[in-house]
C-alpha positions in Angstrom: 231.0 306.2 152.4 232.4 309.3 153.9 235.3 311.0 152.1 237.6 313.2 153.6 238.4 316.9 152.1 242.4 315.9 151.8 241.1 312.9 149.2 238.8 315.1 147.4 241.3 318.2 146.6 242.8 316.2 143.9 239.3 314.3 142.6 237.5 316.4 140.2 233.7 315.7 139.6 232.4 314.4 135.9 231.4 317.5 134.1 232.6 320.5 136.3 235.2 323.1 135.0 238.4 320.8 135.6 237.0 318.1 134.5 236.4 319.3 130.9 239.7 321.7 131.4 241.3 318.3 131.7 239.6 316.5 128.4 240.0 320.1 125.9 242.8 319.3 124.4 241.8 315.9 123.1 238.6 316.6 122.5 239.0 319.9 120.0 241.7 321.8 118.0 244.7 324.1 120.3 242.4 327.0 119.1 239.1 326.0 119.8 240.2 324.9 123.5 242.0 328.3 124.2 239.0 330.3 123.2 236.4 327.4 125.9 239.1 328.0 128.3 239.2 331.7 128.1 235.1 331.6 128.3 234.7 329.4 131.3 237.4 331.8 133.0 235.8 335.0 132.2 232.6 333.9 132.5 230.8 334.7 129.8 227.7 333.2 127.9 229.4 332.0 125.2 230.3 328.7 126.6 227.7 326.6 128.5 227.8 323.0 129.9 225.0 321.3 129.7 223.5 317.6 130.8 220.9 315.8 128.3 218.7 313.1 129.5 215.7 311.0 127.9 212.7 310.2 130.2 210.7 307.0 129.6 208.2 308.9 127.3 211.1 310.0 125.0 211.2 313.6 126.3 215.1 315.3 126.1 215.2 317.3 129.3 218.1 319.7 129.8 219.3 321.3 132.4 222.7 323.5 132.8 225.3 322.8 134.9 227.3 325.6 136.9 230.9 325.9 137.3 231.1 322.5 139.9 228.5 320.5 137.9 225.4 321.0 139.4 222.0 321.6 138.2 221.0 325.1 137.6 217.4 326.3 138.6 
């Protein structure tokens, strides 16, 4: 299925920056989502989003995500 770039300007991706900019407020206190917001803008390593997964063999694999929610090597 082939999306055009007009449609995606307003769709934002599961997990990338204005995706959890979006969900802040309900998800933690005024204070708490001033300080994520002010991380993920300056860009410092105090905030981090990160994916979790569990293979067959019970192994947690992580892997961070980058600013548009893709894996980072």
């Amino acid at each position: 299925m082939l999306v055009t770039l007009e449609l995606t300007e307003s769709i934002t991706i599961p997990m990338d920056n204005i995706w959890i900019n979006k969900r802040l407020d309900k998800a933690v206190s005024e204070e708490h989502a001033a300080k994520i917001r002010k991380s993920l803008f300056i860009g410092d390593s105090n905030v981090q989003s990160n994916l979790f997964n569990i293979n067959k063999e019970g192994k947690i694999i992580i892997n961070q995500l980058n600013e548009k929610a893709r894996k980072m090597k």
